[in-house]
N, C-alpha and C positions, 0 to 999 in steps of 0.2 A: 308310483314306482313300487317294485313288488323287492323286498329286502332278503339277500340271502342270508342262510343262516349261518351264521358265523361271529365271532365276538365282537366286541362294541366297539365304538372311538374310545384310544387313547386318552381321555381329556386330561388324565395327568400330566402331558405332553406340553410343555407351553407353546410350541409349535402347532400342533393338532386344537389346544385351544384358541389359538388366534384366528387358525382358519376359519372355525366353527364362528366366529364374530364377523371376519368379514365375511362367509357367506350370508349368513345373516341378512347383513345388509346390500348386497349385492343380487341375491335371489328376489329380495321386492323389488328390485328396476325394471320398470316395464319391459317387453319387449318390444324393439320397433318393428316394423313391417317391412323390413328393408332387403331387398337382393342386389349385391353388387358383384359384379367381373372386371376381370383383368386380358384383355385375349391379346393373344403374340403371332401373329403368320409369318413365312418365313420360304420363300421362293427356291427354287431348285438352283437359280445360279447363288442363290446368296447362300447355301449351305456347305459344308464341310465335304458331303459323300453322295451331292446332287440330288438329295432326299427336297420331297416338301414337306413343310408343315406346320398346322394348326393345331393354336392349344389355348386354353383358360383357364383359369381359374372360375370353379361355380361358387361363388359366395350366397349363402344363406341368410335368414333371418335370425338362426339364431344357429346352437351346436347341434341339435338334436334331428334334425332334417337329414337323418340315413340315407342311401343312395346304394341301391342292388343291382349287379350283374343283371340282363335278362336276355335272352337271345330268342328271336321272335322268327318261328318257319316261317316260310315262305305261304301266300296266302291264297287260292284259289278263285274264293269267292267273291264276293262286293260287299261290303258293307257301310253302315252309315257310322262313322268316329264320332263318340262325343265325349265333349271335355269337361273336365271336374272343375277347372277353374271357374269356369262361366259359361252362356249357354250354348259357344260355339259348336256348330254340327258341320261335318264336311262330305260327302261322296268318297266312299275310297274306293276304286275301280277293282275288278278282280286281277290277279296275277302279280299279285305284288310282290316283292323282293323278300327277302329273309332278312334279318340284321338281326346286330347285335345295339344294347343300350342299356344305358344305368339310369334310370327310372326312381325318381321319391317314393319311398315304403311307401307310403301315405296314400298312392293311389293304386297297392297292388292288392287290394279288395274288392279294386271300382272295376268296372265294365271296360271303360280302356285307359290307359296307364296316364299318369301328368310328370312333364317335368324330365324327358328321358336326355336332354342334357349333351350327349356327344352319344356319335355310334358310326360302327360301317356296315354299308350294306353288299348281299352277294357279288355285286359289280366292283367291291373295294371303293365305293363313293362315301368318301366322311364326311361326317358334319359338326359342327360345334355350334349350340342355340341354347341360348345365345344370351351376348352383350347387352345389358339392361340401359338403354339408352333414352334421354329425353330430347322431343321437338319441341319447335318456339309455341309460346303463346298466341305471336302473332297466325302463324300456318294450323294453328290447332282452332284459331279460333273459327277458321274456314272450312276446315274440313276436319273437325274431330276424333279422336280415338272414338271406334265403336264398340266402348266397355261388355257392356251385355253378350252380345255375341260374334262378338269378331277374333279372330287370332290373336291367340297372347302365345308367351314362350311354354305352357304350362305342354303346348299342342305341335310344335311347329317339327320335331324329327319327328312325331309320330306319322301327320300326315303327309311329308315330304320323301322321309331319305328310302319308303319299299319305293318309290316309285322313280327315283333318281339314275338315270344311267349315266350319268355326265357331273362335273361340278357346273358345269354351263346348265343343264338342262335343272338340275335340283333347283337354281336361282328364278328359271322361268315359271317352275312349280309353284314355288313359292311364292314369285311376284302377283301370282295369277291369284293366288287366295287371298295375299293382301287386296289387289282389286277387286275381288267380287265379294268378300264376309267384311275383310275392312281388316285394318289391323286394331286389337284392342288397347295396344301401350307399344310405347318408344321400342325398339330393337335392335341387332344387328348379328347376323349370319354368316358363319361360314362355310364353304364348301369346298373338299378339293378331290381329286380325282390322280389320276400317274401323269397328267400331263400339264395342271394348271392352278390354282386357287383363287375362288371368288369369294367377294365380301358384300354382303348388302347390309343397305341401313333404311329403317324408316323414315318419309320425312314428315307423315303426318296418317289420318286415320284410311288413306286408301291409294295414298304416293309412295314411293322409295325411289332408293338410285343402287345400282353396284356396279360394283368397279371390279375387274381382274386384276391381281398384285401382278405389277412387274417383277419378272423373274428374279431379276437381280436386288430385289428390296426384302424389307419387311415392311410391316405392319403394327403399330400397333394402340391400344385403346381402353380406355378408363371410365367407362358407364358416363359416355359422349360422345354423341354422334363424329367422325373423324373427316372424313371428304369434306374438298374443299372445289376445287374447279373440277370438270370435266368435259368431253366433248363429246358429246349428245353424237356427231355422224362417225364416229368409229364404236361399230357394234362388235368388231373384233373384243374390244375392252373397255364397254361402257353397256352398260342394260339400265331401263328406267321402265315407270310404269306408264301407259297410255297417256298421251298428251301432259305429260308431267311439265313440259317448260312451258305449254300456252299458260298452261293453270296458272303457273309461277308469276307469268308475265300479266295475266288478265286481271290477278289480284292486286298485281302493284308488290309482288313481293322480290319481284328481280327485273330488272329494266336493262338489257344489254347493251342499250343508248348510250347509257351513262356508266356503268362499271363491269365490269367480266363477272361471267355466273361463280356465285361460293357456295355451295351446297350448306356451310358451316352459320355463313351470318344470316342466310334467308331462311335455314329449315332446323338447326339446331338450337335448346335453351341453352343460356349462358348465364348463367345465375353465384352468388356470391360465394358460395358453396363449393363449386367449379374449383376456387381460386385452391382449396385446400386439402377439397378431394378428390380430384382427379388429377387436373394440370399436374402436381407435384409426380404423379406417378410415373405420366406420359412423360415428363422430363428426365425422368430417374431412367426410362428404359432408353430413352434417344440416347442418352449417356454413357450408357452401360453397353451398348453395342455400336456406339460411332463416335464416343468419344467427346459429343459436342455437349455442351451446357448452355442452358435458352432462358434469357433474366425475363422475357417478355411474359405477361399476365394472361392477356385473351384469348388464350386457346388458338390462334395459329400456329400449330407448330407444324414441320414437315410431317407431309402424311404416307407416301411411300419413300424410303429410307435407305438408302445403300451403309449396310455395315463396315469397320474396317475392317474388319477380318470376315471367316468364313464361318458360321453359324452351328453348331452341333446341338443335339438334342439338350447335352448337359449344360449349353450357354442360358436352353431354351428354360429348362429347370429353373438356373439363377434368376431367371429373371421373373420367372413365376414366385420363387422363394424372397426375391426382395423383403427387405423391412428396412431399406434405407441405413442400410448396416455403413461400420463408419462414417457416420455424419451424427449432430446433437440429435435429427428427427428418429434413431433408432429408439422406440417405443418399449419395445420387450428388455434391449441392453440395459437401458436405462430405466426400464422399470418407472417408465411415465403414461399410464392411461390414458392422461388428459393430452397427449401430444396431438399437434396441432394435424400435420400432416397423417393422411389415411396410408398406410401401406399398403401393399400389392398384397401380400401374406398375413391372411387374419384367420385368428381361430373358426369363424363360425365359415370359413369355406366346409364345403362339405366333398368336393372333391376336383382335383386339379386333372386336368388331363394335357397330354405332348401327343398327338397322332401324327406322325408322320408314316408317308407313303412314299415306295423305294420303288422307282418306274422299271429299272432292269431286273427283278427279281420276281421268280414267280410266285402266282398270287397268295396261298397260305404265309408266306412271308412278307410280300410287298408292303401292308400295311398292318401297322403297329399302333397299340392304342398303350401309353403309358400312363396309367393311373395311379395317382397318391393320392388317399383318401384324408379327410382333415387338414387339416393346415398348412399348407404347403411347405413351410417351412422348417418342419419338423415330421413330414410325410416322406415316404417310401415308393419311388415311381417303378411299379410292376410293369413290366412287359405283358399286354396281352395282344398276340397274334391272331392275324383274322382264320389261320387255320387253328384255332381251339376247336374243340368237339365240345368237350364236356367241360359247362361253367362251374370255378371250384367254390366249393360252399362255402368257404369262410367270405366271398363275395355276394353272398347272400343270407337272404332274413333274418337282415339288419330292421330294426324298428325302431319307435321312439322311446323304446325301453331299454336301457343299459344290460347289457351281457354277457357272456363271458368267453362266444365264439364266433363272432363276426371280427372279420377285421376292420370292421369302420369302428366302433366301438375300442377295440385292442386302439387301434390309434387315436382315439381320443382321450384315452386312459393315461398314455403315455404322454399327450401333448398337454396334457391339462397338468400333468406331475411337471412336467420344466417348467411351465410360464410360474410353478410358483416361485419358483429361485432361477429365472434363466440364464443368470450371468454364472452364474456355476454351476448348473447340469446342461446347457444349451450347447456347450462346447462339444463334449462326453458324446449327447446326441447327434448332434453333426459327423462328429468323425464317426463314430459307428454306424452312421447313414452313409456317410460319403462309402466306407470301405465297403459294403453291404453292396450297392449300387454298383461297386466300381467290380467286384467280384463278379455280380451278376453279368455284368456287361462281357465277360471273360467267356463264361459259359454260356452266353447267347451267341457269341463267335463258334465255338464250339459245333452247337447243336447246330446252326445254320449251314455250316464247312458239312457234318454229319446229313443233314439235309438234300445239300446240294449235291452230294455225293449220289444219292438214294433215289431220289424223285424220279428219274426218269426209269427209271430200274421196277421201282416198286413206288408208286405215289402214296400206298396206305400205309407202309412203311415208315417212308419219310415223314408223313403227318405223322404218326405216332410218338415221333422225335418231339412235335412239338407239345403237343399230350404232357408228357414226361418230364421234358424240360416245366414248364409250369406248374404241375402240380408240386414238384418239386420244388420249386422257389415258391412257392404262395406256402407250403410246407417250413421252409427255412422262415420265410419273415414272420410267418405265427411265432418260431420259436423266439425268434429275436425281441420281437414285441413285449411278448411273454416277460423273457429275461429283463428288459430295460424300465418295463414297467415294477417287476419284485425291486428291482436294483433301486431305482426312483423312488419310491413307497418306501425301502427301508431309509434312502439316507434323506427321507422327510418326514421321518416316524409317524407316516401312514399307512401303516400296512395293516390294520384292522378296519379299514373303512367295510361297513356294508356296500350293496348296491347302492342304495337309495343319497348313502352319504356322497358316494362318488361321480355319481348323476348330479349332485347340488355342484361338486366342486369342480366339476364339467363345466357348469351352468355359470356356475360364479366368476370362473374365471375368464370365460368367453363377457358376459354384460361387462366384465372390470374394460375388456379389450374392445369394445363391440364398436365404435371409430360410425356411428351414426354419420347417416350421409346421402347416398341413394337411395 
């Protein structure tokens, strides 16, 4: 890390000296290798303003895995994709779509990007890739992940969402590369379009199933595979891969003689781990949007969900922000590392997204990509509209190097300052998130009303609204940031950190939280 010039640590501080011990010791913890997500779907009849939508949390391996804007023309030609992860190569036909996607720094040097995470394409088809999911031992020992070169997540919007005109059609895309490279690790996808949302899941290195959410449900999932029954002869709302039930049934891994097909007990792991990092999550969200509470251990829990009420983007936030708030398992309240339960909201996310898609509205507004960078729960959900032009810079190059104008960075500066004291700056933070948000949401009425008024008058116009509108607000939360971080810093008398120091206490304060698991 490269140190700005600027005066030293405090150490007379006996606060700034205590940090400087625990990072210390917090900075040799290894890091694990771990990617975990939280994803929430959320059907047109079950929402508030007949929107759909999909969202996750991307959890990281560790804090420092930045995540940049990129918005990719539209592609003429053909060429061959290959991926950084591994030595997957795929055919990408010519005439591919344009999107947009937030993409890991990390591979915007290489030849084709890793890791772009959620995006929409020119047709408004979004995607979220995806859910880090594991299958059983027994179906993996049949037909294995094809590590080497088969589809992992590092690949899967890159090669799917230019060529998507459908949520339907992006799923057959995909299923298709599962069956022909293989898939290289557990997964699960989403897709939706103005009229529907589909979910697929891995069940082994060259099987899946998806399923279309029922309108009036949710969804939702905890790095474990979720389905559970389906019926194979209604393709209206069931897709699988090539003879995926003789397989099941040839192996002896589903016998319809004897019990109705589970997609959960024959194709997903269920391992000890489950009981503490997942399960707990997938209960907390049944709860939090139906009210119900499930004592049961084994991961049967309902898989599509009718809420009692009607679903809003900001329920969708809550529940992305979970940490098990009011209950003993609140981790950060209680300023308990070692707590048992994983929450939904952990520091080493790297970026949360809400996409929801508005079927009556036209297309520069229909779909909205609302991203909060870092922690969810101490994160900032931007509105970005698929009528953007110009992606704003502080949504880019970001790196693994701490700075001082990205806003992935600006929000890990600030999220790293409350977990040291959360129970008394975490408050402070929140409402000045909630009112920021809830502002914003004032003038996205605004600009839409100005929009709707213009579009058919003047279409270049009316985009320009949305131009405006956003840079203006990406404008506003820099300053905010900005402020909360000086504000932070002084009343934790660290307002002399270097770069280099603040990148530790980034560091340090994520491994304190880091809830190993996935």
């Amino acid at each position: 890390m490269k140190s700005k010039s600027c005066s030293s640590w405090g150490i007379a501080s006996p606060i700034a000296a205590l940090f400087l011990l625990l990072l210390s010791g917090f900075i040799a913890l290894p890091m694990a290798p771990a990617e975990a997500c939280t994803t929430i779907l959320v059907g047109h009849e079950a929402t508030a303003d007949g929107s759909l939508i999909i969202a996750r949390n991307e959890d990281n391996a560790g804090a420092s895995d930045a995540q940049n804007i990129v918005r990719h023309a539209p592609r003429n030609e053909a060429f061959t994709f290959n991926a950084n992860d591994n030595d997957f190569t795929w055919p990408m036909p010519p005439n591919g779509l344009g999107y947009v996607a937030f993409p890991k720094w990390q591979s915007e040097d290489q030849k084709d990007l890793s890791f772009e995470e959620t995006g929409i394409n020119d047709y408004g088809i979004a995607i979220s890739a995806t859910e880090t999911i594991f299958n059983s031992d027994a179906i993996l020992a049949i037909d294995p992940y094809v590590t080497d070169t088969g589809l992992t997540e590092d690949s899967i919007t890159s090669v799917v969402l230019p060529y998507a005109t459908s949520a339907r059609e992006g799923i057959r895309l995909l299923g298709r590369v599962i069956e022909t490279a293989g898939a290289g690790e557990g997964f699960g996808v989403a897709f939706s379009d103005r009229n529907e949302i589909w979910y697929l899941e891995t069940a082994s290195g060259h099987h899946w199933l998806a399923q279309r959410l029922p309108a009036d449900t949710y969804f939702v999932s905890a790095n474990q595979g979720r389905f559970q029954s389906a019926d194979f002869s209604d393709s209206m709302n069931v897709m699988s891969s090539a003879g995926f039930v003789e397989f099941l049934v040839e192996n002896k891994l589903s016998d319809p003689a004897q019990s109705p097909f589970n997609f959960f007990t024959c194709c997903i792991s269920d391992s000890e781990h489950d009981h503490t990092y997942n399960y707990p999550r997938v209960r907390e969200l049944l709860k939090l949007y139906s009210g119900i509470e499930y004592a049961r251990e084994d991961g049967l829990y309902p898989v599509f969900v009718r809420p009692d009420r009607k679903l809003t983007v900001q329920d969708v936030a809550q529940g992305l922000r979970n940490r098990y708030q009011g209950t003993p398992h609140d981790p950060y309240m209680h300023q308990n590392p070692k707590e048992s339960y994983r929450p939904v909201s952990v520091m080493r996310a790297s970026l949360s997204h809400i996409t929801q898609t508005r079927p009556d509205l036209p297309g520069d507004l229909a779909v909205i990509q609302y991203i909060a960078l870092g922690m969810p729960d101490l994160g900032v959900y931007m509105p970005f509209y698929k009528g953007v032009t110009d992606m704003p810079a502080a949504y880019q190059g970001a790196t693994g190097e701490m700075d001082d104008h990205s806003m992935f960075w600006r929000s890990r500066k600030m999220q790293a300052l409350v977990l040291q004291d959360y129970p008394r700056l975490a408050p402070v933070a929140h409402q000045i998130i909630a009112d920021f948000e809830q502002e914003l949401a004032v003038r996205q009425s605004t600009m839409e009303a100005g929009y709707l008024a213009l579009w058919q008058q003047d279409r270049d116009a009316a985009k320009a609204l949305i131009q405006t509108f956003t840079d203006q607000a990406v404008a506003d939360l820099e300053q905010m940031l900005d402020e909360l971080i000086a504000r932070f810093a002084k009343e934790l008398d660290l307002e002399s950190l270097t770069d280099e120091q603040f990148f530790e206490l980034i560091m340090g304060i994520e491994q304190k939280y880091h809830f190993h698991g996935a």
